[in-house]
N, C-alpha and C positions, 0 to 999 in steps of 0.2 A: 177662614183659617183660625184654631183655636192655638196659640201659642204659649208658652211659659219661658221666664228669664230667674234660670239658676243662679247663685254666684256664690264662690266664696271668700271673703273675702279676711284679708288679717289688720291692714291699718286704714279700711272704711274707704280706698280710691275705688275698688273692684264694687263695693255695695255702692259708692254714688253713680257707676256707669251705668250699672244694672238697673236703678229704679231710674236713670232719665229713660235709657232703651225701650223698663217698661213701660214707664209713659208714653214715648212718642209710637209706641204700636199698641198700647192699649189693651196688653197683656195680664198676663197672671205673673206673680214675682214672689219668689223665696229661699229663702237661704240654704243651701246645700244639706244643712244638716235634719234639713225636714222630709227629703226623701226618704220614700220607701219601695218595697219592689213593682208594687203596682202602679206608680204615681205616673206615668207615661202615658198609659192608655188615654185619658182624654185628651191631649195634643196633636199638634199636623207637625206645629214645629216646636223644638225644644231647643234655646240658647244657651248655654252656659260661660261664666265670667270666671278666670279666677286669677289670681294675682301671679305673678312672675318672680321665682326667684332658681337664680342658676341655671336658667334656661326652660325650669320643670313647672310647668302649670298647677297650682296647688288646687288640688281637688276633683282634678280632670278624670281619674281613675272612677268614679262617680256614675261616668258619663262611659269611655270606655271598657269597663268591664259590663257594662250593660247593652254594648252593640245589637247584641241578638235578640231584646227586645226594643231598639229604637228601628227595625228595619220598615223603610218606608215612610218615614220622616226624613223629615230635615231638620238638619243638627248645624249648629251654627256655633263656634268657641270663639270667645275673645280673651286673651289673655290681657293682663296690664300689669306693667314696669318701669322703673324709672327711667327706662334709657330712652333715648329719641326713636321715633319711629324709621321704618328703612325696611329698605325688602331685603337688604342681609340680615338681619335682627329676625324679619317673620320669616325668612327660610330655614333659619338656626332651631327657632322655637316649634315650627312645623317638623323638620326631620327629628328633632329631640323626643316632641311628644306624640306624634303619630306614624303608624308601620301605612303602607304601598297602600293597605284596602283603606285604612281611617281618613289618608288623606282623601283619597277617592271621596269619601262619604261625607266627609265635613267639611265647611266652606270656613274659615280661619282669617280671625281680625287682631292687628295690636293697637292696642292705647295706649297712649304715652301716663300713665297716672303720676307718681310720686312716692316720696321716701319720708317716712315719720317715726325715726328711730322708737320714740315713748311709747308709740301705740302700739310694740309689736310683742309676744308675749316673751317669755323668758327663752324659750329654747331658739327662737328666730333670733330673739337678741343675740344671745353665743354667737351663731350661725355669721348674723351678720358686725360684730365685732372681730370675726376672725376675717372674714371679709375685708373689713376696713384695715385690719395690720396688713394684710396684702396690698393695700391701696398705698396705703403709707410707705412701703417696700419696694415699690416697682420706679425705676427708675425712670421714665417717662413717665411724666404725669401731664398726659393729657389735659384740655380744656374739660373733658367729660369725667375725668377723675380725680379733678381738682373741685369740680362741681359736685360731685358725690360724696366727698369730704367733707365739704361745708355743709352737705345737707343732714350731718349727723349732729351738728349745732344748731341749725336751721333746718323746720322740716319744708322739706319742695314740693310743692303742689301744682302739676303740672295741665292737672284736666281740665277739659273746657267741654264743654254739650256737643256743641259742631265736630269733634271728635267720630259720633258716632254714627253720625249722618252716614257713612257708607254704609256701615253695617245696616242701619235701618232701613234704607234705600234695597237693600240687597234680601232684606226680609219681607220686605213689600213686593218686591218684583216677584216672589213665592208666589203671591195670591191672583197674578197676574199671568201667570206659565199656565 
């Protein structure tokens, strides 16, 4: 099984997933913005990572708008976020970013990553400063939006390797069907 691990990522949690995943399978690994239309053809399997924000997987479009040339692979997405993992979280981000056929085709992981206001460019920044006056607004503030608060003074780093073990578990048993 020849594989590759996409990713893109904006405050570096989504690039640390992707280079342990490519290590522990011993993959090929590179940043989203180095594809081109051909670059699929020598893969079985093709991963892609990309970071989490409003639900919409940034970079995913990469991946499906290219469906018609991944047929007959296997397509594996993990998205990452600050929020806790939970299978209402991956059902939210599964219906969000993929229609009836993509779920069919691709097997979908969450990682919990982290929040690093500094690292994020100008227009994320906006994005998520308007974010944050919603947080400051909302009249429950939860344990998880008191903790997303502080992590705009403090940035939260939530990943750990073991993390990824199912995913990689799940890419191994590929080589074994």
């Amino acid at each position: 099984m020849k594989a590759i691990v996409i990713y893109k990522s904006l405050s570096g949690f989504t690039r640390k997933y992707a280079q342990w995943i490519s290590q522990e399978l011993k993959s090929d690994l590179t940043d989203v913005k180095n594809l081109d239309s051909n670059f699929f053809e020598k893969y079985d399997t093709i991963i892609f990572g990309g970071s989490l924000h409003a639900s919409g997987i940034t970079g995913l479009k990469n991946i499906t708008d290219r469906m018609d040339k991944l047929e007959g692979k296997n397509i594996v997405v993990f998205a990452v976020g600050a929020s806790p993992s939970g299978k209402k979280i991956a059902s939210e981000i599964i219906n969000k970013n993929f229609n009836a056929q993509q779920q069919n085709r691709i097997e979908f992981f969450y990682l919990r990553g982290g929040f690093n206001f500094q690292k994020l460019d100008l227009v994320h920044k906006i994005v998520m400063t308007l974010f944050k006056w919603k947080l400051l607004l909302s009249k429950n503030k939860t344990p998880e939006i008191r903790g997303m608060l502080e992590s705009y003074k403090k940035p939260a780093d939530f990943t750990k390797k073991e993390n990824i073990s199912e995913l990689v578990n799940y890419v191994k048993s590929l080589n074994k069907g």
